[in-house]
C-alpha positions as CSV (number, residue, x, y, z in Angstrom):
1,X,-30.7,-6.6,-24.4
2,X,-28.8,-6.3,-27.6
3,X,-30.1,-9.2,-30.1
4,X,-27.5,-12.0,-30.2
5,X,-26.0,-14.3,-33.4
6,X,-28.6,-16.7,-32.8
7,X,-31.8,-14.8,-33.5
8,X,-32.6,-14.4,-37.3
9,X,-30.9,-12.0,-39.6
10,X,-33.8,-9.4,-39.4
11,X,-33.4,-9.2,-35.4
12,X,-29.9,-8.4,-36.2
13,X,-30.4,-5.5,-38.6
14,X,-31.8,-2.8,-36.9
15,X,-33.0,-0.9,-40.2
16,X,-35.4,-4.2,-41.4
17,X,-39.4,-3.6,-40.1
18,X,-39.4,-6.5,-38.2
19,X,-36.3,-5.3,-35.8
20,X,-37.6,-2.3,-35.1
21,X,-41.2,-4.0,-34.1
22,X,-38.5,-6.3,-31.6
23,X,-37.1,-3.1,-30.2
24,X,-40.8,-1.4,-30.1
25,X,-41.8,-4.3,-27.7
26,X,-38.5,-4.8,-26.0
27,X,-39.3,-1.1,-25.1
28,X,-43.1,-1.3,-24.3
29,X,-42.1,-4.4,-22.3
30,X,-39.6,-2.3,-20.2
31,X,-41.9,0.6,-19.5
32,X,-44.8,-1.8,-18.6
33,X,-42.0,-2.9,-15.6
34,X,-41.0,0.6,-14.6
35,X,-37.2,0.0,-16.3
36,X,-36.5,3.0,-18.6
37,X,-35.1,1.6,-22.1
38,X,-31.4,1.1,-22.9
39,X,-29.9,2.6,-25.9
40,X,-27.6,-0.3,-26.0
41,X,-24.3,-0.2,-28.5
42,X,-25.0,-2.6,-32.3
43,X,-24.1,-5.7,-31.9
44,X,-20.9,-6.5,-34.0
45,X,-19.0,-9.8,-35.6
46,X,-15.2,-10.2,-33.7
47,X,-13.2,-9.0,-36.4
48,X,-15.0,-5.6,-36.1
49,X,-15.0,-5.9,-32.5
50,X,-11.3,-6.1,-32.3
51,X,-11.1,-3.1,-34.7
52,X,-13.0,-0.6,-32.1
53,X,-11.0,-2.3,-29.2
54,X,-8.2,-1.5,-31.1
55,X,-9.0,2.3,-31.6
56,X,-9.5,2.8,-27.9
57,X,-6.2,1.2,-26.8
58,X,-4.3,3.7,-28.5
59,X,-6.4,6.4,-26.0
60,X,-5.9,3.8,-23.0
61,X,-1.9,3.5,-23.5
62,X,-2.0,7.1,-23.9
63,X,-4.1,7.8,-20.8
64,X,-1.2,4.7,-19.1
65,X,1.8,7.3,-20.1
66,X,0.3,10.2,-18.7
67,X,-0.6,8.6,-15.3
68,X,3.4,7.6,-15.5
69,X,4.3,11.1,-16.3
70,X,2.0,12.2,-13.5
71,X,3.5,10.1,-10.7
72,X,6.9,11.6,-12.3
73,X,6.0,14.5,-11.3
74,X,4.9,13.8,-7.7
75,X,8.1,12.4,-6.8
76,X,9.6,16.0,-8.1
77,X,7.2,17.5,-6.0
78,X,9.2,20.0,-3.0
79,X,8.7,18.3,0.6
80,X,7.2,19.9,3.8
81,X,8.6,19.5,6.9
82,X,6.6,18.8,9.6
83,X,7.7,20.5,12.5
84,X,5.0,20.2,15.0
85,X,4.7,16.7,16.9
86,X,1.5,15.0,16.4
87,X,0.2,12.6,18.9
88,X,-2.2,9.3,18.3
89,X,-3.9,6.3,20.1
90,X,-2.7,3.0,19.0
91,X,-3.5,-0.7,19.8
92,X,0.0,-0.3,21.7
93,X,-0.9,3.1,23.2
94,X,0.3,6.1,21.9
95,X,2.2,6.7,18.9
96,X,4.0,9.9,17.2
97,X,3.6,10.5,13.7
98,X,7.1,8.9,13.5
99,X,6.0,6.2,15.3
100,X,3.6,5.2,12.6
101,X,6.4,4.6,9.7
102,X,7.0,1.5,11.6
103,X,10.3,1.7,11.1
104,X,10.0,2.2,7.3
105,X,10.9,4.9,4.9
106,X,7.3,6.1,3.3
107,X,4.0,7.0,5.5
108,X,0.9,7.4,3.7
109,X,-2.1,8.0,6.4
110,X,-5.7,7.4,5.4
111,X,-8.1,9.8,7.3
112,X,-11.2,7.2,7.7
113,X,-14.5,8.8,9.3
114,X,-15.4,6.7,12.5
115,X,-16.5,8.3,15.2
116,X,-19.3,9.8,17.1
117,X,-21.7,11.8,14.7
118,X,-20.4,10.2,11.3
119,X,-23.5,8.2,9.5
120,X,-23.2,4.5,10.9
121,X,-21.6,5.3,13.8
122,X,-21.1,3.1,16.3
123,X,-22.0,0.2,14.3
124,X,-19.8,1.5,11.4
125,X,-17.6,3.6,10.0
126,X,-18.6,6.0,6.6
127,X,-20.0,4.0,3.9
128,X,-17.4,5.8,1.6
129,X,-14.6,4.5,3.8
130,X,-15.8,1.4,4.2
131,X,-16.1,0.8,1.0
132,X,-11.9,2.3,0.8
133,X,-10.7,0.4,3.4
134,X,-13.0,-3.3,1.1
135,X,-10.3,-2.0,-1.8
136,X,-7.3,-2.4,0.5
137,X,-4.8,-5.0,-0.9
138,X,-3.0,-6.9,0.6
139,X,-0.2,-4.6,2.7
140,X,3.3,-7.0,2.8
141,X,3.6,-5.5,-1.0
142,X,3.2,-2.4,0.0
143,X,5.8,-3.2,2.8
144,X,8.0,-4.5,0.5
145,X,9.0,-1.0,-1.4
146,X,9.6,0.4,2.8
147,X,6.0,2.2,2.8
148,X,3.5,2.0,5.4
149,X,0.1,2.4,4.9
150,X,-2.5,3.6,8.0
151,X,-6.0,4.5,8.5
152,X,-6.6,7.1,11.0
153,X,-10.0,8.0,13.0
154,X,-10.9,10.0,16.1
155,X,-12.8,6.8,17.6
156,X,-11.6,5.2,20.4
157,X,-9.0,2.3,19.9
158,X,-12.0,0.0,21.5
159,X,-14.4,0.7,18.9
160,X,-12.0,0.7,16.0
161,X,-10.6,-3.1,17.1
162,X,-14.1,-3.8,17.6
163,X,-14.9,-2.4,13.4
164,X,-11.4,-4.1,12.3
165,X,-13.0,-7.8,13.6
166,X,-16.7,-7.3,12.2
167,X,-15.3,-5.6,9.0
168,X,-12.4,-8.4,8.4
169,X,-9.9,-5.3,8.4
170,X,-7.7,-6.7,10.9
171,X,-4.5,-6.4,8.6
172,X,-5.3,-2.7,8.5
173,X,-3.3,-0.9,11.0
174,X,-5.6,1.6,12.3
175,X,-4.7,4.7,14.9
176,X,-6.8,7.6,17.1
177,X,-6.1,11.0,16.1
178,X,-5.9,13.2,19.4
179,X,-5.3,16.4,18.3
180,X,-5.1,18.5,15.2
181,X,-3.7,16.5,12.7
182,X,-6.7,16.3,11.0
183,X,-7.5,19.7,10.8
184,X,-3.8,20.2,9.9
185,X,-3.4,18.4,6.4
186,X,-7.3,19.1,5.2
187,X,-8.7,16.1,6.6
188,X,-10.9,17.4,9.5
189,X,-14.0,17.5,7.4
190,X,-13.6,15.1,4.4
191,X,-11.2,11.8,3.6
192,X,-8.2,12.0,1.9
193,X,-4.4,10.0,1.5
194,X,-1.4,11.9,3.1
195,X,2.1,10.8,2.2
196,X,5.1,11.2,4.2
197,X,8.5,10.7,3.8
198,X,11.5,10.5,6.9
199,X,15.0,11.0,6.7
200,X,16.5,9.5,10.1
201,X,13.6,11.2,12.7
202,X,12.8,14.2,10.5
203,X,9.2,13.2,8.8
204,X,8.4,15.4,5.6
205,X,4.9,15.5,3.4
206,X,5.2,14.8,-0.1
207,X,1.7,14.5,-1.6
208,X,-2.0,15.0,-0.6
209,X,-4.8,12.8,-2.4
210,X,-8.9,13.6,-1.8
211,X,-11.8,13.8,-3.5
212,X,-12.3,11.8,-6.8
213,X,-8.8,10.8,-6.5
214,X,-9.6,8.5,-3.6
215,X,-11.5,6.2,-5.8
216,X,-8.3,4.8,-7.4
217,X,-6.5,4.3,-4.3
218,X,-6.2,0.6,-3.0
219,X,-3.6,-1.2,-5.1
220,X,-0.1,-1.5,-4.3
221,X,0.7,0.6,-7.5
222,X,-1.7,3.3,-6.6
223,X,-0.4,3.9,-3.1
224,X,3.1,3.7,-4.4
225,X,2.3,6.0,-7.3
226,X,1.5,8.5,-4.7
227,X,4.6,8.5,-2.5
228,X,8.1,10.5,-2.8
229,X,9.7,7.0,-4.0
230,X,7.5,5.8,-6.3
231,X,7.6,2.1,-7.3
232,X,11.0,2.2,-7.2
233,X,11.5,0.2,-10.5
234,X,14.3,1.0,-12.6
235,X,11.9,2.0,-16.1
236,X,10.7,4.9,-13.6
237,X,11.4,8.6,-14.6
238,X,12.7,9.8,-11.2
239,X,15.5,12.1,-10.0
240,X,19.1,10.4,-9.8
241,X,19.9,8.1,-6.8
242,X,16.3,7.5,-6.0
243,X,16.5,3.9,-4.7
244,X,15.3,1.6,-7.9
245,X,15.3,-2.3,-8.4
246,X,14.1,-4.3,-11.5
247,X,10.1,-4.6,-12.1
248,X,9.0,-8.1,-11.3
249,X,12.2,-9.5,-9.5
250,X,10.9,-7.7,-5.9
251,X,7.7,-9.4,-5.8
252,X,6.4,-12.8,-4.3
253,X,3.4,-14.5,-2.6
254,X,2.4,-12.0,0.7
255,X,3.7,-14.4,3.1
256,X,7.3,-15.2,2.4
257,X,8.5,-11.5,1.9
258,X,11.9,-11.3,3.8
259,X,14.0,-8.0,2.9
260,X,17.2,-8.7,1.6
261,X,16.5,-12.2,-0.1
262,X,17.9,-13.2,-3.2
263,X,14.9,-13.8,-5.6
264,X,13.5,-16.7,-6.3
265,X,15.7,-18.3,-9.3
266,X,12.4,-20.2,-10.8
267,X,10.9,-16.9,-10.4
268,X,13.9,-15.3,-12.2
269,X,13.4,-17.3,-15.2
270,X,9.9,-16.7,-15.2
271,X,9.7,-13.0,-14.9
272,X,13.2,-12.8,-17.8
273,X,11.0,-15.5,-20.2
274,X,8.1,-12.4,-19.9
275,X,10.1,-9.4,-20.2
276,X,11.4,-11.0,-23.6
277,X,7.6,-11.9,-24.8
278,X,6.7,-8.4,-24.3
279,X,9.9,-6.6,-26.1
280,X,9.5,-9.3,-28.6
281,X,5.8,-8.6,-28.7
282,X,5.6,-4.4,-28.4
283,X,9.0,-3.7,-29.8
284,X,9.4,-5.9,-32.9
């Protein structure tokens, strides 16, 4: 542990004797336990604290641009059309891939390991996508902007309602995969977010996310960030007559989203008194 403002000067300055016999035992101490040492950061007063928080801001809004410029690019990104008909098991029975837009504009289909053979199984589902489908928020955002979000598995629909109910995933909308789909857009042997895009009954990929880049998924921004719309704000970067709405005015609490409703006029206020504060605030 670093030393703290209410331990005497000399415990503070790691140069006097008498700090580095504290540190010494601090370190003996956590040997003696098994714990290997920590090479903890100094200890600073707020002003100077501020300062470095400061400094790495700069790098953070610059890392906050690029991810913007990023997703701009995605929703430049050419389409693939999916021509072959893809067929799944759902809590309804079967489903086609269009089937699983729900009537929506944007698909995005997590392929989540459960099944016979995967670690956990039949008690669980992968620990990696268990821990992806904990991150989940709260889908009637999601909704909101016309996007769907799935999981997909080749376990039974049995076993999966039975995983939804002990997992508390029941709001996760969860199909069988029956043939190749899988194996079809590089899912068959490790996770990954496909996004989808229809026009009228023609369904089109946009974008492919695996790996490391799984980790950030979970939030309605990062889902949306991903797909052929985007957020579908109006500060966006995206080509001309890509559907767009002011930030803020879409949202509300997850159970009173009904589309086409004026906005909330205390929310109105609200969200206009912010947007102000933060011109006022970043632009003055």
């Amino acid at each position: 542990m670093n030393a703290t403002a209410s331990q005497p000067e000399h415990a503070r300055d790691r140069s006097h004797p008498e700090a580095a016999m504290t540190t010494n035992k601090s370190t003996e101490d956590g040997r003696k336990e098994g714990r290997r040492a920590m090479n903890t950061p100094p200890v600073v007063p707020p002003q100077a604290w501020e300062a470095a928080r400061e400094q790495l801001l700069v790098r953070e809004k610059a890392m906050t641009r690029a991810r913007d410029a990023l997703a701009a690019e995605r929703r430049r990104m050419p389409w693939m059309a999916v021509e072959k008909s893809y067929a799944f098991e759902g809590p309804d029975g079967k489903a086609s891939l269009l089937d699983l837009f729900a009537g929506r504009r944007q698909l995005i289909v997590y392929r989540a390991f459960f099944e016979p053979g995967v670690h956990g199984w039949p008690e669980h589902a992968c620990i990696g996508c268990s821990l992806g489908a904990d991150q989940v928020s709260h889908l009637a955002h999601l909704n909101a902007r016309d996007t769907t979000l799935v999981y997909a598995s080749r376990a039974p629909q049995a076993d999966i309602a039975r995983l939804k109910t002990r997992m508390g995933w029941e709001k996760i909308p969860w199909y069988t995969i029956t043939d190749s789909f899988d194996a079809d857009f590089g899912v068959d042997e490790w996770h990954g977010h496909n996004a989808f895009v229809r026009d009228g009954d023609r369904v089109f990929r946009t974008y492919f996310i695996n790996g490391r880049g799984d980790e950030a998924m979970g939030t309605v921004w990062s889902y949306l960030d991903m797909t052929a719309l985007g957020r579908q704000e109006s500060w966006e970067d995206s080509p001309e007559g890509y559907p767009q709405t002011r930030p803020y005015k879409w949202w509300n609490w997850h159970e009173l989203y009904v589309p086409g409703a004026a906005i909330d006029p205390e929310w109105d206020k609200v969200s206009e008194a912010g947007e102000a504060a933060f011109r006022e605030k970043h632009d003055g």
